[in-house]
C-alpha positions, -999 to +999 in steps of 0.1 A: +000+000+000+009+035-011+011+052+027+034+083+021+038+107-002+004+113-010-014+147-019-049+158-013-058+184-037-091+205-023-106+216+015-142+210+005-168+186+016-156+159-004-117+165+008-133+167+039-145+130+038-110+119+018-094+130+048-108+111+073-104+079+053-065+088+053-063+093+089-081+061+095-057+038+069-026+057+090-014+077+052+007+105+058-004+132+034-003+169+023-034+187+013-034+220-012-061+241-004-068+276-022-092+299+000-086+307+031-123+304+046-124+268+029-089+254+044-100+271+078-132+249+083-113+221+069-086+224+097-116+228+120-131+195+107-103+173+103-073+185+123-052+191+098-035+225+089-039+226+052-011+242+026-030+275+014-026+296-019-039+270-043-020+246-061+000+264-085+009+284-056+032+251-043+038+240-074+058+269-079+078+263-049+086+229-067+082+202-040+088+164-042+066+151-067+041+126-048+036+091-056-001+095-060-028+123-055-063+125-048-081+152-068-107+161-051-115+200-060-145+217-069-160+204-105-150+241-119-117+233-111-111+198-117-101+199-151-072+228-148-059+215-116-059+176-132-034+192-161-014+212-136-007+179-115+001+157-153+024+185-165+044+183-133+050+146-132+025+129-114+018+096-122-015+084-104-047+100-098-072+093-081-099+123-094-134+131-081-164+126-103-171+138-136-134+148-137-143+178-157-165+211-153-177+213-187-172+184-210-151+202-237-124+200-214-126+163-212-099+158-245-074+177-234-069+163-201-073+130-217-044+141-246-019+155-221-025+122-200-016+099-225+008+114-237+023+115-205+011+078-192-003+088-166-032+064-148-065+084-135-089+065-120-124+085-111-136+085-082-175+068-086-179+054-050-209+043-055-193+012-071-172+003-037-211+003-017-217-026+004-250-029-011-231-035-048-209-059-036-238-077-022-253-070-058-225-081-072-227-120-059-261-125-066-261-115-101-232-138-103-246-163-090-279-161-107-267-165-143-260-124-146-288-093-152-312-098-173-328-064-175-329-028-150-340+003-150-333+038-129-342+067-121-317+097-114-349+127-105-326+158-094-347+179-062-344+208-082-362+227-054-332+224-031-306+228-056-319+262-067-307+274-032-275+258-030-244+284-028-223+268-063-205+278-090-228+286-122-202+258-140-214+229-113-253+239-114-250+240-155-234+207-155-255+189-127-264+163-150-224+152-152-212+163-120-246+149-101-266+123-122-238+109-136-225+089-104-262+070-108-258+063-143-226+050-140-236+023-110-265+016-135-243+007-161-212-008-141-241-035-131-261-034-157-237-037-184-224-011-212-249-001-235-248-011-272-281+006-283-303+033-269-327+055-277-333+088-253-358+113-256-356+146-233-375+175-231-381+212-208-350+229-187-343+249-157-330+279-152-299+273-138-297+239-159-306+247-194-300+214-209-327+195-196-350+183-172-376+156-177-355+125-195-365+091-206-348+059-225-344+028-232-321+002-248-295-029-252-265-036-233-237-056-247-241-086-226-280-087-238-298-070-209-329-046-218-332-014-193-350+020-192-344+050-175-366+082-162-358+113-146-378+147-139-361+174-119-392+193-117-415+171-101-412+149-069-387+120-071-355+105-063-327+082-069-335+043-078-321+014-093-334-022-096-320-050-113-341-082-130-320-116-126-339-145-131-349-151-095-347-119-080-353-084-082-324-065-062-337-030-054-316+002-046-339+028-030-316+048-012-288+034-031-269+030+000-286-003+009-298-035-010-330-054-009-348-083-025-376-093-044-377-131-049-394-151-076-431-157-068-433-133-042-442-095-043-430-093-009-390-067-005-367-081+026-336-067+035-305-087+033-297-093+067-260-103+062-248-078+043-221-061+067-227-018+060-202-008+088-172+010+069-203+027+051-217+036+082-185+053+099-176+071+068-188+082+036-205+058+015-180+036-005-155+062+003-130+039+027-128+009+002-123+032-027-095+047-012-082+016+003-081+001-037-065+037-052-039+030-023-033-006-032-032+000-066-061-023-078-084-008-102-105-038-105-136-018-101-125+017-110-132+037-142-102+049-158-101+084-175-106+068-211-133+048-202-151+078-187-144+098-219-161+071-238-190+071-211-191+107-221-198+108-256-218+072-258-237+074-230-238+113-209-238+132-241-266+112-256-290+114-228-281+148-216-278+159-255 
């Protein structure tokens, strides 16, 4: 395990919750913050006195390079601060979800990365849930998925209010939606055909609000999707094996729907501890980046073809 050496690139929420992951696995690491209010309440939170300026501040002061970094700034800064850390040397990244603001700047990251050979993996924890390992064995075991469907509804009503940049409200759909999608399809299986219809927006999210689709994945599962941000909803997923229906409503825990009964149990042995003391998925994710096994990861040029096969068509 990586345990030293390590970066932290960001003071907010997220960094936040990276942090206390990195405590608990004993890591010594450096974290880059930019404003000062934002590295203050993260030293309040978490203990530690963060490196203030922003990163090209330190860069400039040319430090060791690190052996890996998690990336873990706001979505208006991801992209910048991703070709900042390539184009001084470093080698492995772990970078928050969508890894971009807007998706133009998807390419160039992606160029300057391969160029460079550099491994990002993105940061989808949703993937390293208890409840999808659980999945994970039972659709397995049951002969794989036979069809799904999900929902990603946005509470536009409470986003409306939130203090974010005009970049992360305009992209919701990639910096938000996305991290259900991409569970969706991790389980579900990548899509080979689909057809999407959306329609209306919102003010602060012009592309889009109600959404609806269908289609094929390559390992011959059928699914469908639906979302509106303007009307009541939330986030769901279920998944049609042969004998059961495995239902993620919250998506933080699993239940079951066996054949010939309409009757949904929990899954009483399903251990949810490590998502209970930290963030959701967050301590396994990190524990995997550390390790270096990307077994269940999405790497940057898997995400850019996520973007223009699957993101880009349902968002259009």
């Amino acid at each position: 395990m990586i345990c030293n050496q390590i970066w932290l690139v960001g003071t907010g929420l997220m960094a936040i919750e990276y942090a206390k992951v990195l405590k608990s696995l004993n890591v010594t690491f450096k974290v880059i913050g930019r404003r000062d209010e934002g590295c203050d309440n993260f030293e309040y939170q978490t203990g530690i006195t963060p490196i203030k300026g922003g990163l090209d501040k330190y860069l400039s002061t040319k430090p060791e390079k690190p052996l890996a970094v998690i990336n873990a700034t706001g979505i208006e800064s991801l992209s910048l601060s991703t070709q900042q850390l390539l184009n001084y040397g470093v080698k492995y990244i772990l970078l928050e979800k969508p890894g971009f603001g807007n998706p133009d700047e998807l390419k160039i990251t992606q160029s300057i990365a391969e160029e460079k050979g550099v491994i990002i993996l993105l940061g989808y924890n949703r993937r390293f849930y208890s409840s999808v390992y659980a999945a994970d064995e039972i659709i397995m075991r049951d002969g794989g998925v036979k069809s799904f469907n999900f929902e990603f509804t946005e509470w536009s009503h409470s986003i409306i209010n939130l203090k974010k940049d005009k970049v992360e409200l305009e992209n919701w759909f990639y910096g938000n939606s996305s991290h259900l999608i991409d569970l969706a399809f991790y389980l579900g299986g990548y899509p080979l055909e689909m057809n999407c219809f959306k329609k209306g927006s919102l003010p602060w999210h012009p592309a889009g609000c109600v959404y609806s689709g269908s289609g094929l994945t390559k390992t011959g599962a059928l699914f469908s999707y639906i979302a509106n941000w303007s009307s009541p909803g939330r986030w769901g997923l279920e998944i049609c094996t042969n004998n059961f229906r495995l239902i993620f409503k919250p998506i933080e825990k699993l239940k079951i729907m066996k054949l010939g009964s309409v009757q949904i149990e929990d899954i009483d042995d399903i251990d949810y501890n490590l998502d209970d003391l930290y963030k959701p998925g967050l301590y396994r994710q990190v524990n995997a980046f550390l390790n270096r096994d990307y077994s269940r990861f999405l790497n940057f040029s898997d995400q850019v073809n996520a973007l223009n096969n699957i993101y880009l068509k349902i968002n259009g």
